[in-house]
C-alpha positions in Angstrom: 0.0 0.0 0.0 1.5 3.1 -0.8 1.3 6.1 1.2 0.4 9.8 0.1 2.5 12.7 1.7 1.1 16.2 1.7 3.2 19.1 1.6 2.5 22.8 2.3 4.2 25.2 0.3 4.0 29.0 0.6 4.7 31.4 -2.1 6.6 34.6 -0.9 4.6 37.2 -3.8 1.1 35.8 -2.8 1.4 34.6 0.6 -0.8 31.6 -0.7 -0.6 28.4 1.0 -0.8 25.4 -1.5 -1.2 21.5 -0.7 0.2 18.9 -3.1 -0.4 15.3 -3.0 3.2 13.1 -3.0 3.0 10.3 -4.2 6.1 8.1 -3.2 5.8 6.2 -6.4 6.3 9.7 -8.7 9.4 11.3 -9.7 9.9 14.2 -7.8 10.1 16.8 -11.1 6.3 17.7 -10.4 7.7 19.3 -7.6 10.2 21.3 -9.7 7.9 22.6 -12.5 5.4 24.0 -9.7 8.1 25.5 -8.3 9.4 27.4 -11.3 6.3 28.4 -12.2 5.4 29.5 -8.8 8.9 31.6 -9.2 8.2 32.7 -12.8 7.8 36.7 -12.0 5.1 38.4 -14.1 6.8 41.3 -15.8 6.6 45.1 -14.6 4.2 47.7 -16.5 6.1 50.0 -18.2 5.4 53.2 -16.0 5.7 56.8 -18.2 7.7 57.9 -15.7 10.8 55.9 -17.2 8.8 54.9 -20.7 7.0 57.8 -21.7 6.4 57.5 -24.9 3.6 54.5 -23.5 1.4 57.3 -23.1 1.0 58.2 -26.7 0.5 54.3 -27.3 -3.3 53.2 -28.7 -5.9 53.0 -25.6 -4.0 55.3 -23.1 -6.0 57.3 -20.5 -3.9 60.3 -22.0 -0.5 62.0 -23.5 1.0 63.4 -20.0 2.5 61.2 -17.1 1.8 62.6 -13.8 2.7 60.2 -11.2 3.1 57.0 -13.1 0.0 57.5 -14.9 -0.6 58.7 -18.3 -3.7 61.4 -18.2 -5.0 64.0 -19.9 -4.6 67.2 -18.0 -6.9 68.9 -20.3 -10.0 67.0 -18.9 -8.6 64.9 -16.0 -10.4 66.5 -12.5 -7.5 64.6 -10.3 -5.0 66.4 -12.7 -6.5 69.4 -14.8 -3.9 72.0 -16.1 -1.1 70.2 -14.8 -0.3 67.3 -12.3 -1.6 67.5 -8.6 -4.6 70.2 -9.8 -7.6 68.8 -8.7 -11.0 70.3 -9.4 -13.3 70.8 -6.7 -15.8 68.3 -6.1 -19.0 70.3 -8.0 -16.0 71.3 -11.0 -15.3 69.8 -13.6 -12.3 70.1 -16.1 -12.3 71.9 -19.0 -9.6 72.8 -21.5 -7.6 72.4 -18.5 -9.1 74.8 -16.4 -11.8 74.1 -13.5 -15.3 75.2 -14.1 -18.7 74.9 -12.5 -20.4 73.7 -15.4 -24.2 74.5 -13.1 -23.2 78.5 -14.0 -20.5 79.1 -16.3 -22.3 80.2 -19.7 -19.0 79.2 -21.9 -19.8 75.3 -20.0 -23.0 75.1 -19.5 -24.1 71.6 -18.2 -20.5 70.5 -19.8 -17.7 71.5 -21.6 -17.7 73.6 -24.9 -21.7 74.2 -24.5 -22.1 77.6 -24.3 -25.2 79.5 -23.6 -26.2 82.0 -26.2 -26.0 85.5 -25.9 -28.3 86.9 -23.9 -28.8 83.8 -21.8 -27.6 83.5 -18.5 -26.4 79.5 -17.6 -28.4 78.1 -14.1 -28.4 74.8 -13.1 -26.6 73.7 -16.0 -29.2 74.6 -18.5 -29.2 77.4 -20.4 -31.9 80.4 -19.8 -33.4 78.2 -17.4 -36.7 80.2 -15.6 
């Protein structure tokens, strides 16, 4: 009758406990081929801070890098006008500038929606009462 052996192993990335059935009767190379791939490293992320040309690539949030990220600072609220700007909560980001689009007649209800002439901007909606 042969006897099964369970070992624990821990991964140091993970912290993930894993139990594998030993079999006496099988060669020990299962062991080794969890083990590398256990230790296979997935690569980094190319950050724009060292890369930054991955922010002009196909499908990025933006051309700038502010803190590891590519954004747009000409519509990003966390970064509008330049890294760090943040727009107040009831702002939003226009052309790189912070507007309260509820009042502002050039961005009224959003960007680049201007009121016309004449017409004041309330609420977000142009000549409103």
């Amino acid at each position: 009758m042969a006897a099964t052996i369970f070992a624990s192993t821990t991964t140091e990335d993970d912290n993930l406990d894993l139990d594998v059935a030993i079999s006496p009767n099988e060669p020990s190379s299962f062991l080794r081929q969890t083990g590398r791939f256990l230790a296979n490293k997935p690569r980094a992320w190319r950050t724009c801070d060292k890369y930054p040309r991955v922010c002009d690539n196909k499908g990025s949030a933006g051309p700038d890098c502010c803190k590891k990220q590519c954004v747009n600072v000409m519509s990003d609220e966390a970064n509008c006008g330049r890294c760090g700007k943040k727009c107040r909560y009831n702002e939003t980001c226009c052309k790189g500038k912070c507007v309260n689009t509820s009042r502002d007649e050039k961005n009224c209800g959003g960007c680049k929606k201007r009121c016309k002439r004449g017409s004041s901007c309330v609420y977000g909606m142009c000549s409103y009462a």
